[in-house]
ZAFITOR-993978 format. One line per 3 residues: number of its first residue (from 1); their letters; for each residue x, y, z of C-alpha. Coordinates in Angstrom, 2 decimals, decimal comma. Layout:
// residues N
NUM> A> X/Y/Z  ...
// end
This chain:
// residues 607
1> XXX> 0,00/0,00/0,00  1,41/3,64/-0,74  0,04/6,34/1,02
4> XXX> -0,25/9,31/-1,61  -1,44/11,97/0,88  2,20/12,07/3,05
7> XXX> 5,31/12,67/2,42  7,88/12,65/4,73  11,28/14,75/4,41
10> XXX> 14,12/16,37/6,30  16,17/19,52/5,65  19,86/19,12/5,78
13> XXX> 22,59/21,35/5,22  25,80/23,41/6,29  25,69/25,58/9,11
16> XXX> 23,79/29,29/7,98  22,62/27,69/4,49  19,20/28,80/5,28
19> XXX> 17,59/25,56/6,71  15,36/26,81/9,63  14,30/29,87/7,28
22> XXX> 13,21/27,66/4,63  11,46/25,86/7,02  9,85/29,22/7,82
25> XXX> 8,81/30,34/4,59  7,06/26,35/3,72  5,03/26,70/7,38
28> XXX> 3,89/30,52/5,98  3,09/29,76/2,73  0,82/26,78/3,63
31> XXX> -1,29/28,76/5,58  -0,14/27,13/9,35  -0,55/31,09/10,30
34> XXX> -3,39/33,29/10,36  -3,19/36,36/7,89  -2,47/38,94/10,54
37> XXX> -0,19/36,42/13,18  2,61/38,29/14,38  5,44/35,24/13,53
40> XXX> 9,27/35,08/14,65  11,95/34,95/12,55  13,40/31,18/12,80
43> XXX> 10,39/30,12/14,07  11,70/26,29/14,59  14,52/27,28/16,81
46> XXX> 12,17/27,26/20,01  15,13/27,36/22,87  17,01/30,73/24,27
49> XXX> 20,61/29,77/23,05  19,34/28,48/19,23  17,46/32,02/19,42
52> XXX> 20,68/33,98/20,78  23,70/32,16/18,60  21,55/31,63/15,34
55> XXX> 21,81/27,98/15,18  19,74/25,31/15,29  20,73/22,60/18,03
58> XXX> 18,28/19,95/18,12  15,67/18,16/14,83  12,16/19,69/15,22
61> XXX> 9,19/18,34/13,57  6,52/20,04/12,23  3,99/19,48/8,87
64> XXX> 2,44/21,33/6,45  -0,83/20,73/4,22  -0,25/21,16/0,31
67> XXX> -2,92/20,37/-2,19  -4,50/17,74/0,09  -1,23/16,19/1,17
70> XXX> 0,49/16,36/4,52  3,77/17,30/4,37  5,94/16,07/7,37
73> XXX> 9,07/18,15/7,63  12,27/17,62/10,19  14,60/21,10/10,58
76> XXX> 17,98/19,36/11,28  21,30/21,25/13,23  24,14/21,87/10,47
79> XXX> 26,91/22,04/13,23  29,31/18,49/13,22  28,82/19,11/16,89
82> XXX> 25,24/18,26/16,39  25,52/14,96/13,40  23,83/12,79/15,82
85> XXX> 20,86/14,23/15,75  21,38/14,52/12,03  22,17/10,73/12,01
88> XXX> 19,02/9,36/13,66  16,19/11,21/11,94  16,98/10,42/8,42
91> XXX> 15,55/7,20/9,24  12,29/8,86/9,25  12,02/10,08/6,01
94> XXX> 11,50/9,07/2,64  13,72/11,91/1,01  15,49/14,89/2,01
97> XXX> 16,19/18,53/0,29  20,10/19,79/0,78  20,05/23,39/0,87
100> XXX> 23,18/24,92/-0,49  24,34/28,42/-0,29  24,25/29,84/-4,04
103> XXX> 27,87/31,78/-2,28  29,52/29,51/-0,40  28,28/26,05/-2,25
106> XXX> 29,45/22,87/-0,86  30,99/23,17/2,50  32,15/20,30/4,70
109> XXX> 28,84/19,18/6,66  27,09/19,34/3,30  29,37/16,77/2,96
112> XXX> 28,63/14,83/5,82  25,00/14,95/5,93  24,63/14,01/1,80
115> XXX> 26,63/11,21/2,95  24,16/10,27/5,77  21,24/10,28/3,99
118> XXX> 22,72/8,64/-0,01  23,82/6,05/2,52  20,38/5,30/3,17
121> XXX> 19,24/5,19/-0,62  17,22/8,64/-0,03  16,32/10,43/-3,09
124> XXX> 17,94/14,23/-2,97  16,42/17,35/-3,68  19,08/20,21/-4,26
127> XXX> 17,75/23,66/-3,48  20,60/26,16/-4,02  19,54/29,12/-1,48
130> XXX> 20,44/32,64/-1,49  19,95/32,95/-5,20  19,53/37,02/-4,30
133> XXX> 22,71/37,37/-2,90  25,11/39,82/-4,84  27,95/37,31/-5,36
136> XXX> 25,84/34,33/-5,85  26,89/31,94/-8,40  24,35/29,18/-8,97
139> XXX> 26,11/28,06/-12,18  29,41/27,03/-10,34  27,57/25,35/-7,36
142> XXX> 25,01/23,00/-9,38  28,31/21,82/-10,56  30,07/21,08/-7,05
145> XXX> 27,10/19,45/-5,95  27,11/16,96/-8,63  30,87/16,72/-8,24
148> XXX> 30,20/15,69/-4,44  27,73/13,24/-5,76  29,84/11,74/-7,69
151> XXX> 32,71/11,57/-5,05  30,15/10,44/-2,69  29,31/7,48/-5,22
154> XXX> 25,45/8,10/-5,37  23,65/5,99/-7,81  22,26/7,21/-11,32
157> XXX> 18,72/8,07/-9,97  20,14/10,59/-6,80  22,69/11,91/-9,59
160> XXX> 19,68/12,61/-11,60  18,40/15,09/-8,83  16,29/18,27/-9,40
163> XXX> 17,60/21,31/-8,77  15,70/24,44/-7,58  17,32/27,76/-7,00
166> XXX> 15,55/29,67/-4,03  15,68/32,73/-1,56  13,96/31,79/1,49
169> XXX> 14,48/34,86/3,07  12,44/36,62/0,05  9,95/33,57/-0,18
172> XXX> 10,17/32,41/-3,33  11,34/29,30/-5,42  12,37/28,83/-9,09
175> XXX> 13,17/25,72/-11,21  15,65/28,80/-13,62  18,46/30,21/-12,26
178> XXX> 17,38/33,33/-14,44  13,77/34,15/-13,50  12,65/34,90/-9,69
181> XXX> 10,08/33,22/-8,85  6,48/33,92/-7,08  6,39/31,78/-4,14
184> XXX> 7,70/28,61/-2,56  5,05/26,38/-5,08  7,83/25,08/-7,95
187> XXX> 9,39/23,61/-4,06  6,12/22,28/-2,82  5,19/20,87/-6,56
190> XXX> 8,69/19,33/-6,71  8,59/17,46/-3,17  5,04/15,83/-4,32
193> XXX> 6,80/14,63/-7,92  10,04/13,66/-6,71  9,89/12,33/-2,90
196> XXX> 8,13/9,01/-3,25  5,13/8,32/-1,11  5,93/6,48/1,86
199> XXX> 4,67/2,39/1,49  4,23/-0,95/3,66  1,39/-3,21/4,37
202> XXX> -1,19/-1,43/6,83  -3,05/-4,95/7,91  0,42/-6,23/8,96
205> XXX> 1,30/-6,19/12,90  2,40/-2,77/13,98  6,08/-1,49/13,71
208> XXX> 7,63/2,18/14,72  11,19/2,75/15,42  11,62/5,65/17,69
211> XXX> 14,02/7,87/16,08  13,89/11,10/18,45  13,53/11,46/22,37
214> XXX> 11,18/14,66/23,76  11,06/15,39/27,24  8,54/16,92/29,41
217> XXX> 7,83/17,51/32,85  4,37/17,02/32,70  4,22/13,40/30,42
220> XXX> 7,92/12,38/30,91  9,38/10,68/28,26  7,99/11,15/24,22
223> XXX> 8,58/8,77/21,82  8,95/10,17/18,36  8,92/7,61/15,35
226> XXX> 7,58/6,86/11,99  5,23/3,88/11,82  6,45/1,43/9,56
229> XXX> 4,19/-1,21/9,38  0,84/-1,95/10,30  -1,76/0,85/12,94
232> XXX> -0,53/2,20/16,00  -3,55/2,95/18,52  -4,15/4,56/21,85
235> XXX> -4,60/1,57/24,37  -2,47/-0,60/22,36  -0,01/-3,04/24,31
238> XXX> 3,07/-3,12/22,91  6,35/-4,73/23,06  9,90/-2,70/23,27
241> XXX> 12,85/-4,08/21,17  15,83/-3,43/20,36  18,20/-4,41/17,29
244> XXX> 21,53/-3,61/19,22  20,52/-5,09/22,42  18,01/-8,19/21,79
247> XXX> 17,42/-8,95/25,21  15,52/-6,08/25,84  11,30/-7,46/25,22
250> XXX> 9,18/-5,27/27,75  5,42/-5,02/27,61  3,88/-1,40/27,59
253> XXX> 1,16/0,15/26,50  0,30/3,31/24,47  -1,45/5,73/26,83
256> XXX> -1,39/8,67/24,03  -0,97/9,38/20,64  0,10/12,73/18,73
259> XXX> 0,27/13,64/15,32  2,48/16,89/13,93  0,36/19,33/12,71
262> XXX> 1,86/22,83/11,58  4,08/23,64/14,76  1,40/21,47/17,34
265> XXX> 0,88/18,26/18,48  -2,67/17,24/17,67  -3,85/14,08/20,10
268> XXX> -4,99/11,11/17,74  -6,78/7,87/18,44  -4,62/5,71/15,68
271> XXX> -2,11/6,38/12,95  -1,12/3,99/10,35  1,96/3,54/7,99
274> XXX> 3,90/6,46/7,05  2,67/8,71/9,77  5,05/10,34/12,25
277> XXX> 3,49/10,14/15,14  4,67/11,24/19,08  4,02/8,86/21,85
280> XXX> 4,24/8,98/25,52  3,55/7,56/28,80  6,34/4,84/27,99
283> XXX> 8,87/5,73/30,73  11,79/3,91/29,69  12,17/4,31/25,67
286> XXX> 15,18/5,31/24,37  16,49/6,17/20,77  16,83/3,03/18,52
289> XXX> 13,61/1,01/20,51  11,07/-0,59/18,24  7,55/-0,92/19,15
292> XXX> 6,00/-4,13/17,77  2,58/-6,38/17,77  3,62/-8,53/20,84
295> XXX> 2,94/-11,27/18,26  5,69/-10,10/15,91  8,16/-8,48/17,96
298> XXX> 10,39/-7,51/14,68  13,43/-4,49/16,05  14,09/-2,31/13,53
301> XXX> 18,21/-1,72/12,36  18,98/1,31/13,64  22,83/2,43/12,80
304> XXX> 25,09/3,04/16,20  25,26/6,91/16,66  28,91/8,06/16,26
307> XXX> 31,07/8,08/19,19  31,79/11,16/21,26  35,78/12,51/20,55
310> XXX> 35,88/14,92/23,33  35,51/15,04/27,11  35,19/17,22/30,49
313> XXX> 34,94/16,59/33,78  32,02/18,32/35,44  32,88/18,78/39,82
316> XXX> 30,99/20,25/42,67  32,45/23,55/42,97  34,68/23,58/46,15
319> XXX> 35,77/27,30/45,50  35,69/29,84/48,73  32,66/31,35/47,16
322> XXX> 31,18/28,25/46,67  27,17/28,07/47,01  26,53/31,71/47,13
325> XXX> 24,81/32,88/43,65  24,01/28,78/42,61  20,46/27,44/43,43
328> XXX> 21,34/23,41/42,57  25,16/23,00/44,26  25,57/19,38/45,70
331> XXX> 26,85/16,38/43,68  23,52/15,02/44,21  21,59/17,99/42,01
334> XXX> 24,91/17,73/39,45  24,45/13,74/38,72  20,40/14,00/38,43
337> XXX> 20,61/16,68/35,78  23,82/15,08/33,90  21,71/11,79/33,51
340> XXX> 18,34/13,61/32,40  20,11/15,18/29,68  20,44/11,34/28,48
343> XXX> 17,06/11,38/28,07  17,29/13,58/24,91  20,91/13,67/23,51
346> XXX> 22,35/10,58/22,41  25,84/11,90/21,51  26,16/12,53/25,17
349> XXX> 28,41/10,22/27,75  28,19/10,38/31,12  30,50/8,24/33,43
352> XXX> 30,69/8,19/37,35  34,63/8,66/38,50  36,46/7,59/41,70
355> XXX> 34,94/10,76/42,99  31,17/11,13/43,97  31,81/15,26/43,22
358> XXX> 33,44/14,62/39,40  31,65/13,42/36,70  33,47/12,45/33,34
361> XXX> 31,28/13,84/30,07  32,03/13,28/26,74  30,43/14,91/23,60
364> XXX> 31,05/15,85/20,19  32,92/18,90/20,46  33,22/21,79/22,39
367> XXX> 30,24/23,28/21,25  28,03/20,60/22,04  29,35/20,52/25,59
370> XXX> 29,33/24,54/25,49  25,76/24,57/24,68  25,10/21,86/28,19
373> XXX> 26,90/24,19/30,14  24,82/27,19/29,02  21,38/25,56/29,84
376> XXX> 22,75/24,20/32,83  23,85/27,42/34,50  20,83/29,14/33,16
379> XXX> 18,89/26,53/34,90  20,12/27,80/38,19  23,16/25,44/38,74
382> XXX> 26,72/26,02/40,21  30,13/23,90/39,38  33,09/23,87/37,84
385> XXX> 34,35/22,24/34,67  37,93/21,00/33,39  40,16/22,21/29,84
388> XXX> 38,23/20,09/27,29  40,78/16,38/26,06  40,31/14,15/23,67
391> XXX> 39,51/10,71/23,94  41,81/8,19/23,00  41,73/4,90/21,44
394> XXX> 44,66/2,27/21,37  44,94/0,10/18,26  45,30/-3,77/19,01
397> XXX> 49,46/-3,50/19,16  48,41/-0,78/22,01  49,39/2,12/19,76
400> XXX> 47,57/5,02/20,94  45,36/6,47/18,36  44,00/9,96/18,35
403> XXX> 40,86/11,31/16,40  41,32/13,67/13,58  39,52/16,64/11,96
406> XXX> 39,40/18,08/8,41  39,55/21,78/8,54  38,26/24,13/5,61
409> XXX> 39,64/27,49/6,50  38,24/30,70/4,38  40,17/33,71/5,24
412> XXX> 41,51/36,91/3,05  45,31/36,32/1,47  46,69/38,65/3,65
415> XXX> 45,94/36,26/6,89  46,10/33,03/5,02  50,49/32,88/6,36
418> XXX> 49,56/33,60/10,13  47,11/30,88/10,38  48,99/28,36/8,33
421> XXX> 51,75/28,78/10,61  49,50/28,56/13,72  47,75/25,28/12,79
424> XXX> 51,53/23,88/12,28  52,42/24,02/15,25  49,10/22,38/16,46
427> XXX> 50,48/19,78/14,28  48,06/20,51/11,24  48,66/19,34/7,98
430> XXX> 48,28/21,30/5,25  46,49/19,42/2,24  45,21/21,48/-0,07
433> XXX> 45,31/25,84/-1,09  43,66/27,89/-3,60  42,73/30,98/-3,99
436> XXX> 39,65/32,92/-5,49  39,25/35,71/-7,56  37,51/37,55/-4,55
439> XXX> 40,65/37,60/-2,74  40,28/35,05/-0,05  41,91/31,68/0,12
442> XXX> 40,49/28,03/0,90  43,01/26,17/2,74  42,09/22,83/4,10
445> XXX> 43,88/21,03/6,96  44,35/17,48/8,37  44,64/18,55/12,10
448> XXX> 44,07/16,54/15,53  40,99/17,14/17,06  43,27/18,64/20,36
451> XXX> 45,10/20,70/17,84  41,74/22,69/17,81  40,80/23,25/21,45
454> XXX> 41,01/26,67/22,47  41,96/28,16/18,18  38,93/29,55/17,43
457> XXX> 39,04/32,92/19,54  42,74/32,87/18,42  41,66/32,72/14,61
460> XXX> 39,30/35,36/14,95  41,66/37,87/16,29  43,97/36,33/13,57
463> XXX> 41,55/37,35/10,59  40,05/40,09/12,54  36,64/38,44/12,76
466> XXX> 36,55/38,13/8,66  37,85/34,24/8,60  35,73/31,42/8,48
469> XXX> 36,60/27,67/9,82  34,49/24,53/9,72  35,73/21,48/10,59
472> XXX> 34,53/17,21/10,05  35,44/14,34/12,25  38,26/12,54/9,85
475> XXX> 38,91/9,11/11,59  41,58/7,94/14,12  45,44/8,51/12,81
478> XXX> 48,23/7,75/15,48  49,30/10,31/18,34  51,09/13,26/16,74
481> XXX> 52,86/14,29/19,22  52,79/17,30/22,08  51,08/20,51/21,46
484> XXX> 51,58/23,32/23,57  47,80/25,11/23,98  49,24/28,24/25,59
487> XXX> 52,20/30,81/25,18  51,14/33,11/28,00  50,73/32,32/32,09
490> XXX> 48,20/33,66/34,08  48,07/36,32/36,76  46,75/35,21/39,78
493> XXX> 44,99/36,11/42,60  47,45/36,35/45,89  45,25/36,91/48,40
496> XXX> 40,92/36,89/49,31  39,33/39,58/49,59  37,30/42,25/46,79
499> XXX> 39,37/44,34/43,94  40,56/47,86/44,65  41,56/50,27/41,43
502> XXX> 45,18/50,48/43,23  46,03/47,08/43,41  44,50/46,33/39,91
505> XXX> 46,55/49,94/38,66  49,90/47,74/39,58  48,83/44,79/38,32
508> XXX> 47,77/45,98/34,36  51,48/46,45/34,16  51,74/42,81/33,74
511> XXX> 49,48/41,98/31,49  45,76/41,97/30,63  42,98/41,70/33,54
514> XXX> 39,82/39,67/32,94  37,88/41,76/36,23  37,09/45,35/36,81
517> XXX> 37,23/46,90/40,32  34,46/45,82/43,39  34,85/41,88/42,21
520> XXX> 34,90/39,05/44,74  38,40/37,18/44,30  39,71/34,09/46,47
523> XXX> 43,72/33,42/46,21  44,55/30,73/43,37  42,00/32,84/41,05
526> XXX> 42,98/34,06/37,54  42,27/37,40/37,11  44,17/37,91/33,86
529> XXX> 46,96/36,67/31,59  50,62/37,93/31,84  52,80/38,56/28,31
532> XXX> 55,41/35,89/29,71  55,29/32,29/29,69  55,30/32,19/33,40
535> XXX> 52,11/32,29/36,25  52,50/35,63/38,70  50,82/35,97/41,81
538> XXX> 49,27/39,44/42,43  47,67/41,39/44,90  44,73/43,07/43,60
541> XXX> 43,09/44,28/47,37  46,14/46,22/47,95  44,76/49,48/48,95
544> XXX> 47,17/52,84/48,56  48,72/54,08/52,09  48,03/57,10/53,77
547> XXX> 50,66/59,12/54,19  50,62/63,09/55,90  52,78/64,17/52,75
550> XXX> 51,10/64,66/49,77  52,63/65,37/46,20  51,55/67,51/43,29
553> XXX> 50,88/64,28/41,65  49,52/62,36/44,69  45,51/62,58/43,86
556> XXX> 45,68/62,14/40,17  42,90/59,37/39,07  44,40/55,87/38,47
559> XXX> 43,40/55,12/34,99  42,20/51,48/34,09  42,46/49,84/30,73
562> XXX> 39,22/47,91/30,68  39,29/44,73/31,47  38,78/41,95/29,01
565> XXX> 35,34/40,42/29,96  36,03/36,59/28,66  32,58/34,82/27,08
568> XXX> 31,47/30,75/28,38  33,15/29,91/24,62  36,08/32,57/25,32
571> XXX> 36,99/31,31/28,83  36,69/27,58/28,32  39,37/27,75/25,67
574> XXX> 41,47/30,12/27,63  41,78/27,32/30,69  45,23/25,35/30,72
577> XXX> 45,10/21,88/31,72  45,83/22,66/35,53  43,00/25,34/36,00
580> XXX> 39,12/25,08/36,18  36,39/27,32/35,11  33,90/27,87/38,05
583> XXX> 30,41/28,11/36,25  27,18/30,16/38,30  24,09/31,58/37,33
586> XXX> 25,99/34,83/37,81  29,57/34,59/37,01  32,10/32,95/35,33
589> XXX> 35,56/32,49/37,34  38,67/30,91/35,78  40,95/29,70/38,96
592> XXX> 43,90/27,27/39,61  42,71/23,75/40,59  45,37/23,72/43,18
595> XXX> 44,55/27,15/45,33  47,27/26,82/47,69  50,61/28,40/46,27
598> XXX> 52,80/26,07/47,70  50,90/22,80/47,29  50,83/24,35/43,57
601> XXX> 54,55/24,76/43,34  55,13/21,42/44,66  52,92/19,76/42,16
604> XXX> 54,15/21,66/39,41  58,08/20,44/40,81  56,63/16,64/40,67
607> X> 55,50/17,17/36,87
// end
């Protein structure tokens, strides 16, 4: 049976291709708003930090109606960070359109995510975006898109892909480079022709793989899945399965059922094949599960989500000001919310340590560990969190392996010498340089993944915010060697107490201060970084002494350069290996992990 009235699709793409405004434009276009709604911009990216940065961190759903057919559409992140949310929802659909700046063309997470879903045997639709841009030059980018293909080894039919040449931002679609179009209906017309109806046998016993976890605090745990075979109905018992794990057989039943309608969940009684449907009151369902006809308890293969490359540990703070501007502080609070956010991301690691206070958590990159840390202090809770490492693997010989990253650097000639010297001595590889007749060069790197940690706020000062640098997990190569992360020390903190402009007037001498006057500061705190290689300790309470002799010069104003106020991203790649960023819903403090300055000398003798 082929149900002709859905079609089921995802939107994948680079980072800032113009994914989550397409999305925008279909949802307008289709009438999901009322004629005089007042609609944001991006209206898919639904939490604080996708609103703040821009970016879309986790796959939405929503659906759209187009000449009587349903339209099911998944907005998917474009940061590497985020390709395991990418990963799991392709399963859903039955095609997917790869947006492609008309500027920029193929980048390297187009890349990755055209690999993802040809992998699969999806059929591609290529909408070039940003056909309105000045320099756009849809010619030259229909033609790296089919040379990707053709790297990528897709078959005849996905090399035989439509091409439609858009500006989502001005809401329209065209099947000609050369004439603008109306509206988004040559996109909606070409999704109907080209993305094949989904199909399976609706009398057969009942099948959905759960691609996507929700969470709320009302229903718990939402399943979200496409049903494969067979009717899914409220009241239904069930059986959980598993293709990775078979042991797994547990008996539940389906207390509610939701269908996607424009950006709501409409409750349904039943849904059959083809339908993506939400489901909750199953408490323990996790990403890969299958939900079968106890009689034919059939798991669905569900490919292993890639492996995390990076990790932190995540401690109780034990600072002097610990527990004053933090509403969640004990170990207790930290392990509860480190294991919820299980519940949704499955790129995420977790581990307990020797230590009840430190928790080991591995991600993707820093980003997606960036982006926990954000919600997590926003969310009212206090700790402290390690210099980002990589995880290694050992090879069976016990050679230690290290992962690798592909870097595609864009930045104007003049810069292009500075950072290929920089990413040398990060141990980067150059592979490949040319330039383009705008005056910028591509340069692309093999690099370790370490290499990396704590660059980008270096390469923007670099290319004076102009450059542009992407990276794609390349594999495990062998160790490369030691990489120094840091040229400068820090200045530090010498005794407790609360800035004064005098002590903070002596200390600017030495380098560059991260804190203003009338800040808290405990000793072993960083309150800047020094020009030299070496830590200094510095007393920033000093007050001036009163003397009963007073100089022409004596009452001048101390002048202050102001101080460099570090970001979460700034200061978590400013940390050295033996210092700790204290996180709180109020401040961000970058301190020594050793706060004594002789237990710290000692330890640094014994290294």
């Amino acid at each position: 049976m082929k149900r002709e009235d859905v079609r089921n699709i995802a939107i994948i793409a680079h980072v800032d291709h113009g994914k989550t405004t397409l999305v925008d434009e279909l949802l307008k276009q289709s009438g999901v708003f009322r004629a005089n709604q007042e609609v944001a911009e991006r209206v898919m990216d639904s939490n604080d930090i996708e609103r703040e940065r821009g970016i879309t961190i986790l796959s939405k759903n929503t659906a759209v109606f187009y000449k009587d057919t349903k339209i099911n559409i998944i907005d998917t992140p474009g940061h590497a960070d985020f390709g395991g949310e990418v990963e799991r929802v392709l399963k859903m659909v039955n095609g997917v359109i790869l947006v492609v700046d008309a500027f920029e063309g193929s980048m390297p997470q187009t890349k990755f995510v055209l690999k993802k879903a040809l992998e699969l045997n999806l059929p591609v639709i290529v909408c070039i975006n940003k056909i309105d841009r000045p320099e756009a030059r849809p010619a030259e980018v229909v033609d790296e898109v089919l040379e990707l293909l053709m790297d990528l080894e897709a078959s005849d039919e996905q090399l035989d892909c439509p091409f439609v040449y858009a500006s989502a931002k001005a809401g329209y679609a065209s099947l000609d480079p050369e004439v603008q179009g109306k509206d988004m209906t040559p996109l909606f017309d070409t999704i109907l022709d080209y993305i094949p109806a989904p199909e399976g046998d609706a009398e057969a016993p009942t099948q959905v793989l759960i691609s996507t976890i929700d969470y709320n605090e009302y229903v718990g745990r939402i399943g979200v899945g496409k049903v494969d075979r067979g009717t899914i109905s409220v009241n239904q018992d069930v059986v959980i399965v598993n293709h990775h794990d078979p042991d797994k057989m547990r008996k539940v039943k389906v207390s509610r059922l939701y269908e996607f309608d424009g950006l709501n969940k409409v409750e349904v009684q039943s849904a059959t094949i083809g339908s993506i449907v939400a489901i909750s009151g199953i408490s323990d369902l996790h990403i890969g599960d299958t939900l079968c006809s106890p009689e034919a308890p059939d798991a669905i293969p569900f490919q292993k989500i890639s492996e995390p490359t990076i990790s932190m540990q995540f401690n109780v703070n034990d600072s002097p000001l610990a527990g004053t501007e933090g509403k969640f502080v004990t170990s207790r609070h930290l392990r509860d919310r480190l294991f919820r956010e299980l519940n949704t991301d499955v790129s995420l690691r977790v581990e307990e340590t020797d230590s009840t206070d430190s928790f080991k958590v591995s991600g993707r990159g820093e980003l997606h560990l960036s982006v926990l840390i954000e919600n997590m202090r926003r969310e009212g809770y206090e700790f402290s969190v390690s210099k980002a490492e990589v995880l290694y693997h050992y090879d069976e010989n016990g050679k230690k392996l290290e992962p690798m990253e592909l870097a595609y650097i864009d930045v104007d000639d003049e810069f292009s010498g500075n950072v290929i010297q920089k990413l040398g001595e990060r141990k980067g590889e150059l592979r490949n340089m040319h330039t383009n007749s705008n005056g910028s060069t591509r340069l692309e790197f093999s690099i370790p993944a370490r290499g990396l940690i704590g660059y980008r706020g270096e390469f923007m000062t670099d290319t004076k915010g102009t450059g542009v640098l992407n990276t794609i997990f390349n594999g495990y190569e062998p160790y490369k060697g030691d990489i120094q992360y840091r040229k400068q020390g820090s200045l530090i903190a010498f005794e407790s107490g609360e800035s004064i402009t005098y002590g903070l007037f002596n200390a600017q001498e030495r380098g560059a201060l991260f804190i203003g006057p009338g800040v808290k500061v405990y000793a072993g705190m960083v309150i800047g970084q020094t020009g030299k290689a070496e830590d200094i300790e510095i007393n920033v309470c000093k007050t001036k002494k009163l003397t009963n002799t007073r100089s022409s010069s004596a009452d001048e104003a101390l002048k202050l350069t102001p101080p460099r106020i570090l970001s979460l991203e700034q200061a978590l790649e400013f940390i050295d290996t033996d210092e700790l960023l204290e996180i709180t819903p109020k401040s961000l403090r970058i301190r020594k992990k050793i706060l004594d300055p002789t237990l710290r000398k000692r330890a640094s003798f014994r290294k």
